[in-house]
N, C-alpha and C positions, 0 to 999 in steps of 0.2 A: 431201343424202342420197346422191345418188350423181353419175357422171359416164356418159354416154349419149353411144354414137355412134349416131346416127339413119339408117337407111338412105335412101338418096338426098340426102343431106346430108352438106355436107362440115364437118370440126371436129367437135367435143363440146358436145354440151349439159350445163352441169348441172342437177341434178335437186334443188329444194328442197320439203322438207316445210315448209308454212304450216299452224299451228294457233292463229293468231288468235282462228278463228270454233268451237272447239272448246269441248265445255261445259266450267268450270271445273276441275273433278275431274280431267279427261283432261289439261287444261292443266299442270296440277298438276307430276301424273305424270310426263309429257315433260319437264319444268323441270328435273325432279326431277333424271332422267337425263342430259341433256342434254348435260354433260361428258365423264360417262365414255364418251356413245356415238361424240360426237368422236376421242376417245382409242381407241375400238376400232374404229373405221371407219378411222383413224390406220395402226395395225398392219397393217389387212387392206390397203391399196395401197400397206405398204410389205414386204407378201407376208409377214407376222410370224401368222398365220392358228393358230399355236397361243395366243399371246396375245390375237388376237382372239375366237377362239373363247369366251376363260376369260371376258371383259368381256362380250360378251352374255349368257354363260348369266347373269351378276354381273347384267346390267340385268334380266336377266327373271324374274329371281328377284324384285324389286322392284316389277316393271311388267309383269306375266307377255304385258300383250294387244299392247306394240310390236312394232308389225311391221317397221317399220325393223333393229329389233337381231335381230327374227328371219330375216332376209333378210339378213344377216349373218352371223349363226348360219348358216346353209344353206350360204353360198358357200364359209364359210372352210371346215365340213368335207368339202364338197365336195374342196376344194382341196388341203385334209389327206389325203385318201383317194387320188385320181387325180394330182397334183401340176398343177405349173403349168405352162403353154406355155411355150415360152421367147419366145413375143412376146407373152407375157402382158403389160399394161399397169395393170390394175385395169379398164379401161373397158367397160362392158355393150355388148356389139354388138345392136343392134333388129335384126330380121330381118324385121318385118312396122312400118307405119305405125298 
């Protein structure tokens, strides 16, 4: 899902979404997506955050209750709006454990 620096810890964590134990329907859903959100998670750390943008609204229109593509949604137009650090990297900095 994403890439996590965890504070007091050195290196990146990644961040996987597991829906093994999810009821079917929801399973489904996520299946459904599943590519395209690779593909827009894709664009957004590679700073392409207008093409990102277009693929979540695409998933959500499909799967309106992802929060994964909606947290997405969010960053890129964040990113779209204020633009990028220039030590921007894609990686979520935790500030709190």
């Amino acid at each position: 899902v994403e890439r996590v620096k965890v504070k007091g810890r050195q290196g990146v964590v990644n961040v996987y979404e597991i829906y093994d134990a999810d009821p079917e329907k929801l399973k489904a859903s996520k299946a459904k997506t599943h590519n395209q959100l690779q593909v827009g998670i894709s664009h957004y750390y590679q700073a392409d955050f207008d093409t990102s943008t277009k693929v979540m609204k695409d998933i959500l229109l499909t799967f309106p209750e992802d929060p994964v593509a909606r947290l997405y949604l969010h960053r890129s137009k964040h990113y779209l709006q204020t633009g990028v650090p220039d030590n921007w990297s894609g990686i979520f900095q935790m500030e709190h454990k």
